[in-house]
MARZA-779203 format. One record per residue (C-alpha): residue number from 1; residue in one letter; x, y, z. Coordinates in steps of 0.05 Angstrom, whole numbers. Example, Ala and Ser with C-alpha at 12.3 -4.5 7.8 and 13.67 -1.06 7.14 Angstrom:
BEGIN
koltor	roro	c1	c2	c3
1	a	246	-90	156
2	s	273	-21	143
***
This chain:
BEGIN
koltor	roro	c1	c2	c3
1	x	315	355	-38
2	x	386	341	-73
3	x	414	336	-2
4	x	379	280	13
5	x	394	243	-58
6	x	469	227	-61
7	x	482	219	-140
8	x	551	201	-140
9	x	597	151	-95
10	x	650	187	-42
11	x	695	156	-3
12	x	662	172	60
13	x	590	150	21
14	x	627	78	8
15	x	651	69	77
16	x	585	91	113
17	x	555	39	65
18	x	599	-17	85
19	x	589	-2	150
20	x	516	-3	161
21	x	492	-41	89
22	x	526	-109	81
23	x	529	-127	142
24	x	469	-180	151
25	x	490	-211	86
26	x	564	-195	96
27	x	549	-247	158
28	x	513	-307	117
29	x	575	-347	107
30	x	571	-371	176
31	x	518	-413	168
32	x	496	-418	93
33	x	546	-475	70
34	x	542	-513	134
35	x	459	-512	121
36	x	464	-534	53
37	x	500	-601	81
38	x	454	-607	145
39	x	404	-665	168
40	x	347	-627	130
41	x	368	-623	63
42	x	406	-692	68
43	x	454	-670	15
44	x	521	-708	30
45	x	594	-659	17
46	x	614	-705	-33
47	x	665	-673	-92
48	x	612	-658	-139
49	x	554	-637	-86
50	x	604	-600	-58
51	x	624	-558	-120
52	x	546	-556	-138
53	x	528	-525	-77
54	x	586	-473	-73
55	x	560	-453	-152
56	x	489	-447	-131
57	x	508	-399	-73
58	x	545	-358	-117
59	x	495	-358	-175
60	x	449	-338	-127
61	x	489	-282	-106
62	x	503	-263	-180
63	x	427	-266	-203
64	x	388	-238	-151
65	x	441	-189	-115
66	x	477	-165	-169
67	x	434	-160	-227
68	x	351	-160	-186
69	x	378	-105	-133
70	x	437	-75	-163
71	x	416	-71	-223
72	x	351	-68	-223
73	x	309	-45	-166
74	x	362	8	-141
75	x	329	49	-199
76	x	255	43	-171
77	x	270	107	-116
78	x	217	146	-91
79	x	254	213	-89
80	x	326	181	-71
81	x	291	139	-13
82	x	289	62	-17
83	x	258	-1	16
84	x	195	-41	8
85	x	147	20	33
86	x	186	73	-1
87	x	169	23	-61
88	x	95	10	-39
89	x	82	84	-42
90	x	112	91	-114
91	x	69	29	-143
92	x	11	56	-106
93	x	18	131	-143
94	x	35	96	-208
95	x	-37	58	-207
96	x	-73	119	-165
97	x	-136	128	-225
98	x	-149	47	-217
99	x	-178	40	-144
100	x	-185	-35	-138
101	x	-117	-52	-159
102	x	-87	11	-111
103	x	-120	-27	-62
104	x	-98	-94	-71
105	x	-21	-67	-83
106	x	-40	-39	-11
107	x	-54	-99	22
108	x	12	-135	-15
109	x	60	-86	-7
110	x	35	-80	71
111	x	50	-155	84
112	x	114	-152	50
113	x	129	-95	99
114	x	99	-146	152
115	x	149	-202	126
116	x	205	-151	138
117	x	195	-149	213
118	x	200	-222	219
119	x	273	-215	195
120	x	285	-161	241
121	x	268	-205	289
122	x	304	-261	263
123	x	369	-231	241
124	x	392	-219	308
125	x	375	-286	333
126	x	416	-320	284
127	x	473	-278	269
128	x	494	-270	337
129	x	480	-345	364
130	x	521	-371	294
131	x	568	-338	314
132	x	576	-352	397
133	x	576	-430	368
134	x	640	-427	348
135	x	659	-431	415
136	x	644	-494	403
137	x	700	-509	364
138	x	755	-480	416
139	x	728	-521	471
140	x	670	-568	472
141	x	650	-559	541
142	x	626	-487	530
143	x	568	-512	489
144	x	529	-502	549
145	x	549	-423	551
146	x	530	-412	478
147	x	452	-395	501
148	x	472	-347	560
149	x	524	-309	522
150	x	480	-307	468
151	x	420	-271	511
152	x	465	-227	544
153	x	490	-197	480
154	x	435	-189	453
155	x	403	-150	520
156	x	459	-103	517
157	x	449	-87	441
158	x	384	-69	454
159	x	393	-35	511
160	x	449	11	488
161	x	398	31	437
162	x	374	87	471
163	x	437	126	458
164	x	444	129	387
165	x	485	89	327
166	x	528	158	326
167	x	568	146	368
168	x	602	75	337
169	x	579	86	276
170	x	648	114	265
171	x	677	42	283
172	x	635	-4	245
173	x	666	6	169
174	x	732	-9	187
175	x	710	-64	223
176	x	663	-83	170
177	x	721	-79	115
178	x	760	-116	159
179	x	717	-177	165
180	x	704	-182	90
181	x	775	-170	85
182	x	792	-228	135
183	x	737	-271	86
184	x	768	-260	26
185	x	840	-277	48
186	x	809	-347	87
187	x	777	-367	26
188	x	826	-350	-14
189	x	879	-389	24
190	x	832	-456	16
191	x	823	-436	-55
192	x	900	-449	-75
193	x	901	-512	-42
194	x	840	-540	-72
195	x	833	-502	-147
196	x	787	-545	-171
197	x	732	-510	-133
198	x	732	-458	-192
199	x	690	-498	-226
200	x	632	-478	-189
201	x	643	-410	-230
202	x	601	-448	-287
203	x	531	-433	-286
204	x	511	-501	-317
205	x	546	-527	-243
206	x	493	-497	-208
207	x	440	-517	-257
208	x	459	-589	-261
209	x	462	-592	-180
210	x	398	-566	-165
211	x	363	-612	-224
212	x	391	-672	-194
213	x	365	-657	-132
214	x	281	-683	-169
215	x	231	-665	-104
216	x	296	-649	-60
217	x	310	-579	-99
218	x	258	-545	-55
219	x	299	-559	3
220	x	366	-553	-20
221	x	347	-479	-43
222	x	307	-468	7
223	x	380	-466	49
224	x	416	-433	-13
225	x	373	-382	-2
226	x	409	-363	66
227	x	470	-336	23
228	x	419	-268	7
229	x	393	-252	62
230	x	399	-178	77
231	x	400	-162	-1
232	x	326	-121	17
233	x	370	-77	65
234	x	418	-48	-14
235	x	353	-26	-20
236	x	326	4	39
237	x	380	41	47
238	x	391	68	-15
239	x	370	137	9
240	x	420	150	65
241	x	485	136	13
242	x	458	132	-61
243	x	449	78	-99
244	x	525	95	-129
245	x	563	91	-72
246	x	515	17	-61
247	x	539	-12	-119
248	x	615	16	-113
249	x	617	-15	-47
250	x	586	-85	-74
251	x	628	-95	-135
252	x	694	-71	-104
253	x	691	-104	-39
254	x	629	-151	-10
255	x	622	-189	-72
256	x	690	-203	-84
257	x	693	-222	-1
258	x	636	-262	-2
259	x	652	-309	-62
260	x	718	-320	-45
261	x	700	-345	22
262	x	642	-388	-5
263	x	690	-418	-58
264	x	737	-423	-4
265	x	683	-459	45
266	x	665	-513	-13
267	x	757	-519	-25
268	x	752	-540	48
269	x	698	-598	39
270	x	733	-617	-15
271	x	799	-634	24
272	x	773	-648	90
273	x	689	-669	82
274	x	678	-678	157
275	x	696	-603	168
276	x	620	-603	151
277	x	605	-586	223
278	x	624	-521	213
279	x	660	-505	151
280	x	658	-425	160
281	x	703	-425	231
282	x	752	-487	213
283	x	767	-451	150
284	x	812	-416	197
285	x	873	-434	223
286	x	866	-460	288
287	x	911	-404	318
288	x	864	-352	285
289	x	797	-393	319
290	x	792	-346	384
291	x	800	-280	339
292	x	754	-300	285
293	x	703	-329	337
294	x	710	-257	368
295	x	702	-215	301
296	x	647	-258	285
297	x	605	-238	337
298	x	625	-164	329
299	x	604	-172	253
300	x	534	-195	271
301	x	519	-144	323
302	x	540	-98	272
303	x	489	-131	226
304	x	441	-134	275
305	x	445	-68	289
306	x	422	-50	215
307	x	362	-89	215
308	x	340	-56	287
309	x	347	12	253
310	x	317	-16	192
311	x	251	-36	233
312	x	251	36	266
313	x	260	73	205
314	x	201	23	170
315	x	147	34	231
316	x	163	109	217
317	x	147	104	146
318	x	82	64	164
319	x	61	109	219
320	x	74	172	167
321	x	31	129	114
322	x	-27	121	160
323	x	-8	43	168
324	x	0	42	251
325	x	-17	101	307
326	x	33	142	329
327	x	95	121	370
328	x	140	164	409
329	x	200	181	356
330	x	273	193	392
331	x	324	227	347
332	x	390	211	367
333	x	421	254	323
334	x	423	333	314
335	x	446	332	247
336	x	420	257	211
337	x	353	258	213
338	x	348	183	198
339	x	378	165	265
340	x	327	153	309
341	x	303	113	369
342	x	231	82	377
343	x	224	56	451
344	x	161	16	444
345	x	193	-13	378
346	x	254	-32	418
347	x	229	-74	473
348	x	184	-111	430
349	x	229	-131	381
350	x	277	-150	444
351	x	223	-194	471
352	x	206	-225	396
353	x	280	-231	391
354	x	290	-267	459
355	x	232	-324	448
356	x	264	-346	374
357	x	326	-351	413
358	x	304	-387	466
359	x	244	-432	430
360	x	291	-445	378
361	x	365	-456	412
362	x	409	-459	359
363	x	422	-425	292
364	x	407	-488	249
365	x	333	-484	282
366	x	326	-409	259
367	x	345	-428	184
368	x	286	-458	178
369	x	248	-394	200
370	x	293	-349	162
371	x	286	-361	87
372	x	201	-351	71
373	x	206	-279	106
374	x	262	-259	58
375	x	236	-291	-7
376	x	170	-267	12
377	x	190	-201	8
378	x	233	-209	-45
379	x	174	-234	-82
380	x	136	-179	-62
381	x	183	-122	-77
382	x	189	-158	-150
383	x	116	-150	-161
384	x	114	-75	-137
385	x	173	-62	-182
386	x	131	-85	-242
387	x	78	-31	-231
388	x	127	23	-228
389	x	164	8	-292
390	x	97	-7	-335
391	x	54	52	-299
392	x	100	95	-260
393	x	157	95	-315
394	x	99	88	-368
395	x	151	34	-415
396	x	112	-22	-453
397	x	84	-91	-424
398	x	134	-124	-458
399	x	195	-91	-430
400	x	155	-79	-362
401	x	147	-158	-370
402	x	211	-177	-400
403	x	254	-133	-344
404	x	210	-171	-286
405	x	192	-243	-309
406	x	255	-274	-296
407	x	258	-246	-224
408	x	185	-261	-215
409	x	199	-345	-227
410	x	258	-332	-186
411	x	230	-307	-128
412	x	175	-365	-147
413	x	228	-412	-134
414	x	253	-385	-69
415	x	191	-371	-44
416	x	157	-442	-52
417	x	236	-471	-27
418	x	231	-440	36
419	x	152	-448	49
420	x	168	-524	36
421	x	196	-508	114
422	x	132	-477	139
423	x	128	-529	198
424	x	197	-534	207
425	x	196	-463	241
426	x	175	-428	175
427	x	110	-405	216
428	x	148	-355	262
429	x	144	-301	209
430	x	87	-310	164
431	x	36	-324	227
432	x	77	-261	254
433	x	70	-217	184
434	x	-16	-233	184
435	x	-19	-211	252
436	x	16	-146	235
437	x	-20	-142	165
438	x	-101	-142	215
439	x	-63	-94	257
440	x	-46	-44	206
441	x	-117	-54	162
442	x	-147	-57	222
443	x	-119	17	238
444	x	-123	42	160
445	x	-198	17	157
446	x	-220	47	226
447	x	-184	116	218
448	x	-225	121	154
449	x	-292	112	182
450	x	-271	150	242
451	x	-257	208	199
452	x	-317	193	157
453	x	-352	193	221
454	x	-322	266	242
455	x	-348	294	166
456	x	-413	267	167
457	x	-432	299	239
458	x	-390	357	249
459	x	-411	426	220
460	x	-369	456	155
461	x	-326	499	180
462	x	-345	548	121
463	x	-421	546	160
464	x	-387	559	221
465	x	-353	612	210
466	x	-400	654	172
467	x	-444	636	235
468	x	-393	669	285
469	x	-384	737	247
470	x	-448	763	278
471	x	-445	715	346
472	x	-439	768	407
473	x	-372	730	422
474	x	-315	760	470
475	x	-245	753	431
476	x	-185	747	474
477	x	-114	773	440
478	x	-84	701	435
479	x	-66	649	387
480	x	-102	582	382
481	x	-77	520	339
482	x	-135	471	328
483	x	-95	405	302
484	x	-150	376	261
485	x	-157	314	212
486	x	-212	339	167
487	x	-193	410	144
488	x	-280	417	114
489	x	-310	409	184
490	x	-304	454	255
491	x	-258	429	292
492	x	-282	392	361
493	x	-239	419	408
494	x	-261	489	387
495	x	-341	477	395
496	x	-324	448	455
497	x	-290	510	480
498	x	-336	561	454
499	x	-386	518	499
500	x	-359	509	566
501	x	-319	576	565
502	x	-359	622	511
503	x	-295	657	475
504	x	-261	660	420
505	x	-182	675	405
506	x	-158	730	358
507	x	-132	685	314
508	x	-145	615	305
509	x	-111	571	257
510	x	-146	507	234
511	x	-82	462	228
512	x	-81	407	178
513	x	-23	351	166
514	x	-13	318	108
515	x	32	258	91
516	x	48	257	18
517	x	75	192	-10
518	x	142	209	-18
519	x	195	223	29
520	x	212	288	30
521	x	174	364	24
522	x	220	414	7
523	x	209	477	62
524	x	183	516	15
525	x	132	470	8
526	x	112	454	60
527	x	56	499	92
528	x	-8	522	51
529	x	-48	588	85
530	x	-112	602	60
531	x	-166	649	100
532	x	-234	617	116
533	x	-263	686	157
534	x	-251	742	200
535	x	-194	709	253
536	x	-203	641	221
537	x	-151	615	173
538	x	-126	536	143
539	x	-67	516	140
540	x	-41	458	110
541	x	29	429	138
542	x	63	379	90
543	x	105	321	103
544	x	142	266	63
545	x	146	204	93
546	x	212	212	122
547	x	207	279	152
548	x	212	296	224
549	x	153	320	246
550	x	158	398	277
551	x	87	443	279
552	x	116	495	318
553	x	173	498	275
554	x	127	496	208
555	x	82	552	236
556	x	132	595	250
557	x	136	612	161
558	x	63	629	171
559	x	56	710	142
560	x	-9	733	175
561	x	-15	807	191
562	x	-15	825	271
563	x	13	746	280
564	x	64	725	322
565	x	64	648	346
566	x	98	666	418
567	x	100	597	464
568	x	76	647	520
569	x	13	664	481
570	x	-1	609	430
571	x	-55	553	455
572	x	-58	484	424
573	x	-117	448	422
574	x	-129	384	407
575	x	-190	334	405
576	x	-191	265	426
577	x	-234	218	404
578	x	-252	158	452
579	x	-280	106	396
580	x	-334	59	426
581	x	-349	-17	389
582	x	-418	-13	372
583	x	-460	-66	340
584	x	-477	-70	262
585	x	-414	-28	240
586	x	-375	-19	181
587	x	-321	-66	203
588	x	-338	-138	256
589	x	-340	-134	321
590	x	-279	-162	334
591	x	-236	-113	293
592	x	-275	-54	321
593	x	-250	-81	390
594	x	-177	-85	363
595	x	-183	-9	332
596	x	-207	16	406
597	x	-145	-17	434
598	x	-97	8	384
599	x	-125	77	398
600	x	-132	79	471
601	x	-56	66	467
602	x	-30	102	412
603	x	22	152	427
604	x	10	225	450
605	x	6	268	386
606	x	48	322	427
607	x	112	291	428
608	x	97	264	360
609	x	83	336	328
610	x	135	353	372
611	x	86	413	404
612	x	105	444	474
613	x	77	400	530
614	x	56	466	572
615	x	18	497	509
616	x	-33	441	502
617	x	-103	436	518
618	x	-138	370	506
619	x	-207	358	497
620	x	-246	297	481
621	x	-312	257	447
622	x	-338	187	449
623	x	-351	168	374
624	x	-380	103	353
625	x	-360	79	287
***
């Protein structure tokens, strides 16, 4: 398991983490300041507004960055692996003996996981069309191109997805260290000819701004809070570079970038107010507009392409926690197993992506959208984090209490700021988190009775086999694999073909997988034998939540006497249920209509076991739950 738990920062651990971690909130300085002073907070870039503002950003940066995920919440890892459902799964374990509050952490941790597909959705939108508006700057007239050059890059980033991040991932550090690089030295240029915007390094700035604002603080940090987005993504990817080489990376490079180009955003307003319109691009000399319009957009398709990989890499920890059916899973990589590709994930989120761009048109529309997804996850992961330090890490309430509380009215704030916006285009990711939150209850809840169902009806497969010791039953020298989901009863598939074709294999192997709640099972854990009868034996196949998924490659450290598994004489058998709404069920109508759906179009457990097409024999049920 050490390999997958970096401990200490490398060179090549720093760069990979510049180059796929900070780049969502590596690109928030195009359009964070320029919100701040827009028509919806009406805060006017006067001198002291100005410096208030540019304090507040960094504050914010300083509080919940630095010291919330930095600090903090980099230590809550669930064996090296980060992220709001690497997280969920530790608070559930920590509270496992108390049932009602596992299940309520359930339902909370979900919708925070539901919260972080609406800024997969919405990162893209806004990175990349922020960016194609400077275009607006060089030439007015191309206003009308923004839209279509926006689409079109955003096609082709999800369309290249198919082949892999491997491939460019070599480019995007240097390109990444390069734009904070290009940041720093913009800002820092404004910075000498307007020092008074060091002021906003006083806390008290900040404090003093945002208290003068009365009712109007709600929506002046409601945009504030545009300066953090992408600080859940330190988290969630905490286990493919360590949470050393995360916090290297932050204190010797982004932060540094990032607040010297804020500082040097606010040292603009402060000479030249009407650069308002877009004080990020004319921070720039105007020879340097075409290049930094250019990097820009590079820099947010590199952050876009985080938060894609982000939402395939969190619908494979769902699907592996029982959250959503299975999907077919693409690795694009022979040697990182976290690269991977998730077709059906794709296209949706292209077609989400596509309709906030084109219902909302412009970047300033998506801010409103952007800021309750984030906090609300933020909030959420804040929660979580104090059941794993008061249960999980067993310290006291008042130092489980005293670490959290000051997050917990931070994230308050946020929170309410941004849901201040919720008809303002705030509803694009909460109504889009519920409806994700009934699908994936909806599939939790209906695989349980479905497999309460199965246990309730089927024989015990202890009765069974003592029954077929004596049964005048043919044996054929073969192999069969019976994939079932309740190890106690017979499986389906195999009554079904003692009926129709009245034999039995030589060996059969009653195939069990588990999903344990952390995300990775050594191999030498990973497969449990145990003998149930003459030819009959369990066996119980282990994986964490970030494994890749390989039966044929599990059963292959089975040690049975006279076995071989041979892909010429090794059968696979699967059963497939066909559930059936019925009336007066354990869940409404409606959501027993939802379930079947789900089902009916889940993907093929094959590919998702990874078992050989040509080995497979499928049989199926109608079950009504």
């Amino acid at each position: 398991m050490s390999s997958h738990l970096p401990k200490k920062a490398s060179l090549g651990l720093v760069m990979g983490a510049l180059g796929v971690v900070f780049g969502d909130i590596g690109t928030s300085p195009l359009y964070t300041i320029k919100e701040i002073f827009g028509h919806a907070t009406g805060i006017t870039p006067t001198p002291e507004h100005v410096i208030g503002a540019t304090s507040a950003v960094f504050w914010a940066l300083m509080c919940v960055v630095t010291l919330k995920y930095v600090t903090l919440i980099l230590r809550a890892d669930n064996r090296g692996e980060g992220g709001i459902m690497a997280l969920l799964a530790l608070a559930v374990s920590s509270v496992a003996s108390n049932e009602v509050l596992k299940k309520r952490l359930l339902v909370v941790g979900t919708f925070g996981a539901c919260l972080f597909y609406g800024e997969c959705i919405i990162t893209p939108a806004i990175s990349v069309l922020s960016a194609v508006e400077g275009l607006e700057l060089v030439s007015p007239g191309m206003s009308e191109y923004i839209l279509p050059i926006s689409v079109a890059i955003i096609v082709t980033l999800f369309g290249v997805q198919r082949f892999g991040t491997q491939a460019v991932g070599g480019f995007y550090a240097p390109i990444i260290i390069g734009w904070f690089a290009v940041m720093g030295a913009v800002g820092l240029w404004q910075i000498i000819q307007h020092p008074g915007i060091l002021a906003a390094l006083n806390p008290l700035t900040a404090l003093s701004f945002l208290l003068d604002r009365g009712f109007g603080i709600f929506a002046a940090v409601g945009m504030v809070v545009l300066a953090i987005t992408g600080a859940e993504t330190l988290y969630a990817d905490m286990g493919h570079f360590g949470k050393s080489s995360i916090r290297v990376a932050w204190v010797s490079l982004v932060l540094p970038g990032l607040t010297l180009n804020y500082l040097g955003q606010g040292a603009l307003l402060l000479g030249n107010p009407e650069a308002v319109e877009n004080p990020f691009f004319l921070a720039f000399p105007p020879v340097l507009l075409i290049p930094a319009v250019i990097l820009a957009t590079i820099a947010t398709v590199i952050a876009s392409q985080a938060t894609i990989s982000g939402a395939y890499s969190m619908t494979q920890q769902a699907i592996q926690l029982g959250l959503l059916p299975r999907m077919q899973i693409i690795h694009t990589s022979e040697t990182e197993s976290g690269q991977i590709y998730m077709p059906m994930v794709n296209w949706i989120l292209l077609g989400a992506v596509l309709l906030a761009v084109l219902g909302f048109r412009n970047s300033s529309a998506l801010a409103s959208a952007y800021g309750i997804a984030i906090t609300g996850t933020m909030l959420i992961a804040t929660i979580l984090t104090f059941y794993v330090i008061r249960h999980g890490w067993k310290y006291p309430l008042w130092i489980s209490a005293g670490a959290t509380a000051f997050f917990l009215a931070l994230d308050t704030l946020l929170f309410t700021s941004c849901a201040v916006k919720f008809f303002q285009g705030g509803w694009f990711p909460v109504v889009l988190g519920c409806a994700l939150l009934v699908v994936m209850l909806t599939w939790k809840k209906g695989r349980e009775l479905l497999l309460q169902h199965i246990y309730e009806n089927d024989p015990k497969l202890s009765e069974f086999v003592e029954y077929m010791k004596d049964a005048d039953v043919p044996r054929v020298e073969r192999t069969a694999v019976f994939l079932v989901s309740d190890p106690r009863t017979a499986p389906q598939a195999l009554m079904h073909n003692l009926k129709h074709n009245r034999v039995l294999h030589q060996h059969n192997l009653i195939v069990t997988v588990v999903f344990e709640d952390i995300p990775w099972v050594p191999e030498r854990d990973r497969l449990v034998t145990t003998q149930v009868g003459e030819g009959f034996w369990q066996l119980t196949i282990r994986y964490g939540f970030m494994d890749k998924t390989d039966i044929p490659k599990a059963l292959n450290q089975v040690k049975i006497p006279g076995l071989e598994i041979d892909p010429f004489s090794t059968s696979y058998f699967l059963s497939r249920e066909t559930v059936v709404p019925s009336q007066g069920g354990k869940m409404g109508r409606w959501r027993e209509v939802l379930f079947t759906m789900i089902s009916r179009n889940a993907g093929s457990v094959v590919s998702y076991f990874n078992i050989p097409s040509n080995s497979v024999i499928e049989l199926g049920s109608r079950v009504h739950i």
